[in-house]
C-alpha positions as CSV (number, residue, x, y, z in Angstrom):
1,X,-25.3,9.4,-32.6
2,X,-27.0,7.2,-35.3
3,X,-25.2,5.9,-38.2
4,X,-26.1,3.8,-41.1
5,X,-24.1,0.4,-41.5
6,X,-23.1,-0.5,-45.2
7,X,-25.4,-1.6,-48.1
8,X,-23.5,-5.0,-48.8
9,X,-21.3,-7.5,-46.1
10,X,-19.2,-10.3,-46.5
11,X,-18.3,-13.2,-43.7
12,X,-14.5,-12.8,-43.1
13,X,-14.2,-16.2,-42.1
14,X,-12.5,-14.4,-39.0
15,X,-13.9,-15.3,-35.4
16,X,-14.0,-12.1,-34.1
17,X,-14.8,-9.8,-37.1
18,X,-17.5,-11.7,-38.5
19,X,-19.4,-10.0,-41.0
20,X,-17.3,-7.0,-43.1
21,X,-18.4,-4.4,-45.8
22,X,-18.1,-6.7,-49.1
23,X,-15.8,-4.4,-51.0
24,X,-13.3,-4.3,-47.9
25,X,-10.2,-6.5,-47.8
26,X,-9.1,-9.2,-45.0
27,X,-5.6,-9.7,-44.3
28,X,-2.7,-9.7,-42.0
29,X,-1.9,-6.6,-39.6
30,X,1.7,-6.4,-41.3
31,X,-0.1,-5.9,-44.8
32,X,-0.7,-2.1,-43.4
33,X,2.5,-2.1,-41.4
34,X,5.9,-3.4,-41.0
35,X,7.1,-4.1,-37.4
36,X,10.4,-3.6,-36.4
37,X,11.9,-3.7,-32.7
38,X,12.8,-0.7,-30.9
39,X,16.1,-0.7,-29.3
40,X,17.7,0.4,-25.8
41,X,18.1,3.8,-25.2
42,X,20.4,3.8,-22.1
43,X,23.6,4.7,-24.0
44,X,22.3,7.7,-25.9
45,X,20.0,8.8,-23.5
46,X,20.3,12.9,-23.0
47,X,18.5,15.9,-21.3
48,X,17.1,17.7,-24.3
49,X,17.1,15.4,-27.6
50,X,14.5,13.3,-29.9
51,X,11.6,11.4,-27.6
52,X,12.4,8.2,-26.1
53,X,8.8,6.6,-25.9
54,X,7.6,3.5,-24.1
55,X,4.1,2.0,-23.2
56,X,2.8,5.4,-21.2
57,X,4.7,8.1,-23.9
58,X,7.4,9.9,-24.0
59,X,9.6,9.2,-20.9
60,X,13.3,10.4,-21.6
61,X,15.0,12.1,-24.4
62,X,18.0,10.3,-26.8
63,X,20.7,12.0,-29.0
64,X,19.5,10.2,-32.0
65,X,16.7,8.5,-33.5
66,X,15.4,5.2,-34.7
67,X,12.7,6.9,-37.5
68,X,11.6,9.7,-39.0
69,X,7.8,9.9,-39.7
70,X,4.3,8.6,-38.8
71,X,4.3,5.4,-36.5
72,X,2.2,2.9,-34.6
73,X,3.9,2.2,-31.5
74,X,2.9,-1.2,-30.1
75,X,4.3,-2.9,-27.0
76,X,6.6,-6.2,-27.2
77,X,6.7,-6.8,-23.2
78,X,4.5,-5.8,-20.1
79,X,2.0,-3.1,-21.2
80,X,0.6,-4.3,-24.7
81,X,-2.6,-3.4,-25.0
82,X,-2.0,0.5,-25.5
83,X,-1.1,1.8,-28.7
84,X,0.5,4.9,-29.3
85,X,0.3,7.1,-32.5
86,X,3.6,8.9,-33.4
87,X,5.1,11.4,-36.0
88,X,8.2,12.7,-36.1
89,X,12.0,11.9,-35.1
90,X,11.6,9.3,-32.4
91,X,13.3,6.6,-30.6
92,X,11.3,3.9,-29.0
93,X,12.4,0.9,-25.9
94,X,13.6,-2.5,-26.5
95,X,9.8,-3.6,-24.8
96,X,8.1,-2.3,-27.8
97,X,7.4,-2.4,-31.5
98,X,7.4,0.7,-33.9
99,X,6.1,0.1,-37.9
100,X,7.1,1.7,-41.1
101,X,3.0,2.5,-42.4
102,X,2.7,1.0,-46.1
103,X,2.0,3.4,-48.5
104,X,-1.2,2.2,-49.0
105,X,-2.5,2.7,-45.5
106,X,-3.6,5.5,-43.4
107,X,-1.0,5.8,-40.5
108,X,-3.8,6.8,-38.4
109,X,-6.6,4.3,-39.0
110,X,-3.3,1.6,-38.3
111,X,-3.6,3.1,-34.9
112,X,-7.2,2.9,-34.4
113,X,-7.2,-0.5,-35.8
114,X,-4.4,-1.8,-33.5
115,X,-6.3,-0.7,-30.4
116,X,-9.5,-2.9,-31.4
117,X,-7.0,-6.3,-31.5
118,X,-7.7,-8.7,-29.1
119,X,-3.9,-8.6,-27.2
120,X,-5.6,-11.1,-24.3
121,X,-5.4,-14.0,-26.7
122,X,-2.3,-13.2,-28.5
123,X,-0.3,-12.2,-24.7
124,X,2.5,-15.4,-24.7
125,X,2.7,-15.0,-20.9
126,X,0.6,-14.2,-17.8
127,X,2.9,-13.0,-15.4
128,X,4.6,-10.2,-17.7
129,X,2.1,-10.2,-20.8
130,X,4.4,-10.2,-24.1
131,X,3.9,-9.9,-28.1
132,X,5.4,-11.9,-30.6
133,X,6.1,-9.8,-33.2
134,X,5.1,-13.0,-35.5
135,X,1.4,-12.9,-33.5
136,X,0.8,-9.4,-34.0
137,X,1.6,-9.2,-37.7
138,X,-0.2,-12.3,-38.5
139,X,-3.0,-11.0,-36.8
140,X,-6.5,-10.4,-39.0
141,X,-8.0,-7.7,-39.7
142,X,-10.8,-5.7,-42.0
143,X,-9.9,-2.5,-44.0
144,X,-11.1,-0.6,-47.0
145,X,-9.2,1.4,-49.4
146,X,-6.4,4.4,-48.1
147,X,-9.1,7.0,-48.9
148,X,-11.6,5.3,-47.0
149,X,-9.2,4.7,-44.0
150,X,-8.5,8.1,-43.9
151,X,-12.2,8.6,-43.8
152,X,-12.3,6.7,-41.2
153,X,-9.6,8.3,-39.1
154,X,-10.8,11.9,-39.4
155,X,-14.1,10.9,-38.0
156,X,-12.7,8.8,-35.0
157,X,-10.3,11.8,-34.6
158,X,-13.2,14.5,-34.1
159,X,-15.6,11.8,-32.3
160,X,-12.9,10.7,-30.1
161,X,-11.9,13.9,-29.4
162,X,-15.5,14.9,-28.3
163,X,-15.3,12.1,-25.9
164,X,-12.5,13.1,-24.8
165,X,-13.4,16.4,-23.6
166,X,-16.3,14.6,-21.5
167,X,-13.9,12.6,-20.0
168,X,-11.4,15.5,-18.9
169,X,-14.4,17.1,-17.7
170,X,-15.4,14.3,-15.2
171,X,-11.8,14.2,-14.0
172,X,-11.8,17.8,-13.0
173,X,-15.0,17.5,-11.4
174,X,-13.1,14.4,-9.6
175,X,-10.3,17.1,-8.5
176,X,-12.5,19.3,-7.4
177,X,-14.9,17.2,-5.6
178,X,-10.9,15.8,-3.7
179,X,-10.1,19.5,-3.0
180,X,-14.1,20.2,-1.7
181,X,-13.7,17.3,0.6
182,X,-10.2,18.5,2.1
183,X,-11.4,22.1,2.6
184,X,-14.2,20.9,4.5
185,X,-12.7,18.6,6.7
186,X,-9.9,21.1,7.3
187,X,-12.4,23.8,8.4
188,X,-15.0,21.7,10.3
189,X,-11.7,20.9,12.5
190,X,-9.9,23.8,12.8
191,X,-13.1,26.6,12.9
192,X,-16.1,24.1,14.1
193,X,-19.4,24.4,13.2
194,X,-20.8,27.7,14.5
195,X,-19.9,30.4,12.2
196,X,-20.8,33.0,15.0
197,X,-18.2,31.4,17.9
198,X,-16.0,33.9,19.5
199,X,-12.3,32.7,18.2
200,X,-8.7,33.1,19.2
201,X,-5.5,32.8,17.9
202,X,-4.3,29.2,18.5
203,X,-0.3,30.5,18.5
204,X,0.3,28.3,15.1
205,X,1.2,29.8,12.4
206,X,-0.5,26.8,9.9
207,X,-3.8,26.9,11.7
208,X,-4.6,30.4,12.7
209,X,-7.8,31.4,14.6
210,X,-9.7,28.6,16.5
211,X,-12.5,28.7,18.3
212,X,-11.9,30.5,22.0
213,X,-13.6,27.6,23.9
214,X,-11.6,24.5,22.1
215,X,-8.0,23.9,23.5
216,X,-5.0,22.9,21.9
217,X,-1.7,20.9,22.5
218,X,-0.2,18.1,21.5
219,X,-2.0,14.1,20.5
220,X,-0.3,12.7,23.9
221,X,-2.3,15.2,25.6
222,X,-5.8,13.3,24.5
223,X,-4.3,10.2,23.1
224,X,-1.8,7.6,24.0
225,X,0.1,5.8,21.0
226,X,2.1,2.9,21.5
227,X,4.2,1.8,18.9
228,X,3.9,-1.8,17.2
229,X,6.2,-4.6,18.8
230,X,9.4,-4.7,16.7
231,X,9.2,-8.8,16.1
232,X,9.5,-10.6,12.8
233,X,6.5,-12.8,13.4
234,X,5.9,-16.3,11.1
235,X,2.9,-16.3,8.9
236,X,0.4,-19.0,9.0
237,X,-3.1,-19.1,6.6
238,X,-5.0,-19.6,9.0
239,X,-4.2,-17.5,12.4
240,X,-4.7,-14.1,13.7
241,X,-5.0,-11.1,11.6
242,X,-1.9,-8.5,11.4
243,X,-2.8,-4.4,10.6
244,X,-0.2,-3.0,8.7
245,X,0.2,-0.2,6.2
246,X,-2.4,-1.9,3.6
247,X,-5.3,-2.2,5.8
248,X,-5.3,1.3,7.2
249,X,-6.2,2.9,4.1
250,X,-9.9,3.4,4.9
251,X,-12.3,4.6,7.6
252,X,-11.9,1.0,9.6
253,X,-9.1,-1.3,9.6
254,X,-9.6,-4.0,6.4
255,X,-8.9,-7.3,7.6
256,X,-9.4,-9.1,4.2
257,X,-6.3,-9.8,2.6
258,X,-3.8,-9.5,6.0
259,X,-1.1,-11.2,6.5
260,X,-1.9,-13.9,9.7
261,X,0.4,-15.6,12.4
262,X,0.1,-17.4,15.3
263,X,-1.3,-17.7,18.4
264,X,1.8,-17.3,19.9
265,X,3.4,-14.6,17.9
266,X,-0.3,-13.1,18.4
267,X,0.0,-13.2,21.9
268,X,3.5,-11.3,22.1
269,X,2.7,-8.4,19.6
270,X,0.0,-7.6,21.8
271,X,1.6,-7.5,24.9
272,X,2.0,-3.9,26.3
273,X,-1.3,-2.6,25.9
274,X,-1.2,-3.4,22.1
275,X,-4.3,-5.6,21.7
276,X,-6.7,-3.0,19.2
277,X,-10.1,-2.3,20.9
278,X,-12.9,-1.0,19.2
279,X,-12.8,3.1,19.4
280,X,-8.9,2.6,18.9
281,X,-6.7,4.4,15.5
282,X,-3.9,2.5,13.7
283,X,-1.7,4.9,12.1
284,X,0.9,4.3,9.7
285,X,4.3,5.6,10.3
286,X,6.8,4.1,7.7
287,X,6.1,4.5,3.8
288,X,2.6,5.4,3.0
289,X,2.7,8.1,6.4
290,X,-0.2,9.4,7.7
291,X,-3.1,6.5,7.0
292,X,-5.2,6.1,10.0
293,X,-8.2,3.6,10.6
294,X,-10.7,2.9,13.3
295,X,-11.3,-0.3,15.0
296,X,-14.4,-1.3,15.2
297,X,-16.7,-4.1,17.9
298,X,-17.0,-5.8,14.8
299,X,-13.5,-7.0,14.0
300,X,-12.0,-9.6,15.4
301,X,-8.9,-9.9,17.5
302,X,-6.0,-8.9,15.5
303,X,-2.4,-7.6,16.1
304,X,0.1,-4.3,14.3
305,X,1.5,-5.7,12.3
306,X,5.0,-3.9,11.2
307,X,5.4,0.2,10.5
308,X,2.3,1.6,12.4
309,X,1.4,2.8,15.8
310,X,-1.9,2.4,17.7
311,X,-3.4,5.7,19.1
312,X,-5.3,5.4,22.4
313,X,-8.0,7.8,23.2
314,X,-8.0,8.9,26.9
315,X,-11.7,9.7,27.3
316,X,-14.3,7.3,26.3
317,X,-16.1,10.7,25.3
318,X,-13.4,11.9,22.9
319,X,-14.7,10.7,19.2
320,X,-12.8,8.7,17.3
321,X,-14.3,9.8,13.8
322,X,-13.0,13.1,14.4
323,X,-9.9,12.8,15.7
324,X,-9.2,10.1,12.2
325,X,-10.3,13.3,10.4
326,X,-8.4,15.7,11.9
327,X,-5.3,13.1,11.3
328,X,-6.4,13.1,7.7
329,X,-6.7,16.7,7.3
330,X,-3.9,19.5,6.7
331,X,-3.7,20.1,10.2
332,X,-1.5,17.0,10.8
333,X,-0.5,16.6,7.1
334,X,1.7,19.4,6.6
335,X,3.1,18.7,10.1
336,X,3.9,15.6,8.9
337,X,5.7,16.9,5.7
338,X,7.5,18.1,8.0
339,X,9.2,16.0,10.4
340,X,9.6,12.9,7.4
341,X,12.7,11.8,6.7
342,X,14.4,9.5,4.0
343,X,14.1,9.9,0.4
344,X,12.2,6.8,-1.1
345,X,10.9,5.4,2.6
346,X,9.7,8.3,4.3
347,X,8.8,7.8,8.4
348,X,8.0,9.5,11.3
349,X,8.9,8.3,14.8
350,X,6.3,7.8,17.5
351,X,7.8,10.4,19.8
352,X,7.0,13.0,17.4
353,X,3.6,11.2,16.5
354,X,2.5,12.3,20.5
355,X,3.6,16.1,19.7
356,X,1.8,16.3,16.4
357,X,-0.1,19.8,17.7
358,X,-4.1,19.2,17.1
359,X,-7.2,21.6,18.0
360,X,-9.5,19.3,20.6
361,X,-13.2,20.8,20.6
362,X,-14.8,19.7,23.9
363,X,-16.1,15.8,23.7
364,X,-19.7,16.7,22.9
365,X,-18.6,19.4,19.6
366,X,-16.1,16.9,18.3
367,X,-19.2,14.3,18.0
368,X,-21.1,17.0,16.3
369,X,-18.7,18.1,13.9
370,X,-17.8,14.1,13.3
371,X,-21.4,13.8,12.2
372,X,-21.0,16.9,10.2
373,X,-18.0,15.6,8.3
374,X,-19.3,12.2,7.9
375,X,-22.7,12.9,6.4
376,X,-21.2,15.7,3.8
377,X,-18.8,13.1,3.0
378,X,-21.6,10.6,1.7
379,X,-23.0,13.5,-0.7
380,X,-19.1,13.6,-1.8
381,X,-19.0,10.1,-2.4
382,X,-22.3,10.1,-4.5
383,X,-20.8,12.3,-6.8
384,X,-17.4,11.0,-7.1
385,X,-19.9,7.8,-8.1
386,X,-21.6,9.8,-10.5
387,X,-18.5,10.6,-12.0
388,X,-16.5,7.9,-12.2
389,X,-19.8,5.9,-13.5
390,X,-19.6,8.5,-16.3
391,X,-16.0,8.0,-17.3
392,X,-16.1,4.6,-17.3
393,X,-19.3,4.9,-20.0
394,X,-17.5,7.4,-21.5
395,X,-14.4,5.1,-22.2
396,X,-16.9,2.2,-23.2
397,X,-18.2,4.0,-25.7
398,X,-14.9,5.4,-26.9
399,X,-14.0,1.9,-27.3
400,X,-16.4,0.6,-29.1
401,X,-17.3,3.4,-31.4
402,X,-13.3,2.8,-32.7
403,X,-14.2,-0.8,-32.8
404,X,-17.5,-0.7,-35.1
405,X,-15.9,2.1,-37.0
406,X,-12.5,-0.2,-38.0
407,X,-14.6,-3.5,-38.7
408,X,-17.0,-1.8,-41.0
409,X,-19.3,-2.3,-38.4
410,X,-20.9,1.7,-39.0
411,X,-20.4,3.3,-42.2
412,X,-18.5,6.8,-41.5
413,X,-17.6,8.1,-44.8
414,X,-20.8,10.4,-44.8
415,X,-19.6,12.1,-41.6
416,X,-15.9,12.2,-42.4
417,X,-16.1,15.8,-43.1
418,X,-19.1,16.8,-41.4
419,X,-21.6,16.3,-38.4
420,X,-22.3,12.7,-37.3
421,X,-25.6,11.9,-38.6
């Protein structure tokens, strides 16, 4: 897309706008709008009534209403950088602002506008970023006559939209690249690799047919796991590594941000046969369920920490890559959906870790098919790359299209009602 800028500019005398078309005006955000707080919605708050919006949308539902008509929601507390155009009856949170639009103004070119202001330098507080309702109606900004605003909005509308598209478009391809990756996995583990193997029925309902020379039984069968020591352990910044739920999240443990203690308390959690070796799997029982990671030659000595287990392998010929994949895959996954309990903190205990049932391919296959999953999970990974390359573009450009558009920076009104030029 090329489009012309305007004839004739002025110099705002603002910072950050610099140069604006010469017959557009500068002036306070609250010239277009008037702020006003929303409220809380606890006390009202019904199943089926008028939209209760906050910083991600609509969220709950209230028996009445705090306006009636077009709107720029803008947030007073936490999430302020996100904008939200409304119409309608609505009701909005006590963390952000709605606006009565001026008559003057486009309602929908306020929007666009209000998503190009800089909220990083306005943001009162780091911890829990917040709005004065003072900053963001003081706040400068470029605009042209209604009729040119609303120019202006009907061509971000269609060119956003475009965008848009694209960028639903790379997250399906996202989905299905997720969904490609768990079908393989769950076949390479469950069928093998030979397409022409004599099977048999493996007695599970979930898993069906298996190859006839693989066996099947339960993880104690092929691997040991050992729960972590139950010890509330001090924590030091300089000490030994502990592995708990957060560093079992990838193919090897990630020792980066652990939590460390002592040598002493190092020396006790690893008592029992828990020191992790390389070739080892720490799985996470408690919360996030079902994470497994390797552990490599190349870390060094560390401890489990609280909420997982270590898993064992009893042949130094059974592969470690598969076994993780076969945790990972819905052959132990919907077992595990199964035997979780607690509502908000799910958890499995280690005695029903070692009878999770698993398909064990002799030492030699389980390498191969670990290769196999491994190498077509690299060509996943490029295109998950691909895509999520392309989405962020996409939402660059989104971004700054709305920002030269609003600051005069492109001249639109050619395009309002047509093609881009």
């Amino acid at each position: 897309m090329s489009l012309p800028r305007y004839q004739k500019y002025k110099d705002s005398s603002v910072q950050w706008l610099g140069a604006v078309p010469e017959h557009w005006q500068v002036g306070p955000f609250k010239r277009l709008v008037e702020l006003q707080n929303g409220a809380d919605h606890k006390t009202i708050e019904v199943d089926d009534g008028y939209p209760v919006y906050g910083s991600g949308g609509v969220f709950a539902y209230a028996s009445d209403y705090l306006c009636d008509g077009e709107s720029v929601l803008l947030g007073r507390k936490g999430t302020v950088d996100r904008p939200l155009h409304v119409t309608g009856k609505f009701w909005t949170v006590d963390t952000m602002y709605w606006t009565r639009i001026a008559p003057d103004a486009c309602g929908k070119f306020c929007y666009y506008a209000a998503t190009a202001i800089p909220f990083a330098y306005y943001s009162t507080n780091t911890a829990l970023p917040s709005m004065t309702q003072a900053a963001l109606g003081a706040h400068l900004m470029a605009f042209p006559g209604k009729e040119e605003q609303q120019a202006i909005a009907t061509f971000l509308d269609r060119e956003t939209a475009k965008i848009d598209a694209l960028i639903v478009e790379q997250e399906r391809l996202l989905v299905l690249l997720a969904e490609k990756r768990q079908a393989t996995i769950f076949h390479a583990v469950t069928k093998g690799l030979n397409p022409d193997a004599p099977m048999k029925d493996s007695g599970i309902l979930w898993l069906g047919e298996v190859p006839a020379h693989w066996d099947i039984g339960p993880l104690r069968r092929y691997w040991s796991v050992t729960d972590c020591k139950h010890i509330t352990a001090d924590f030091v910044d300089d000490g030994y590594p502990l592995a708990s739920i957060r560093e079992v999240q990838s193919r090897f443990v990630v020792l980066d941000a652990a939590k460390q203690t002592t040598q002493l308390f190092y020396e006790q959690l690893i008592e029992g046969g828990r020191e992790p070796s390389a070739g080892d799997l720490v799985f996470s029982r408690n919360a996030t369920v079902g994470e497994v990671a390797q552990v490599s030659d190349a870390h060094p000595p560390f401890a489990m920490g609280q909420d997982v287990c270590l898993l064992r392998k009893a042949s130094a010929q059974y592969s470690s890559d598969y076994m993780q994949a076969v945790i990972r895959s819905g052959v132990v996954v919907e077992q595990l959906k199964s035997i979780m309990v607690g509502s908000t903190f799910k958890r499995v205990n280690v005695e029903q870790i070692r009878g999770l049932q698993v398909p064990a391919p002799p030492p030699g296959e389980q390498v191969q098919i670990a290769d196999f999953i491994l190498c077509e999970g690299r060509s996943l990974d490029m295109l998950e790359i691909e895509a999520l390359r392309a989405i962020d573009l996409l939402k660059e450009r989104r971004s700054a299209l709305i920002a030269a558009a609003v600051t005069g920076q492109i001249d639109v009104r050619g395009t309002a009602d047509g093609q881009a030029a």
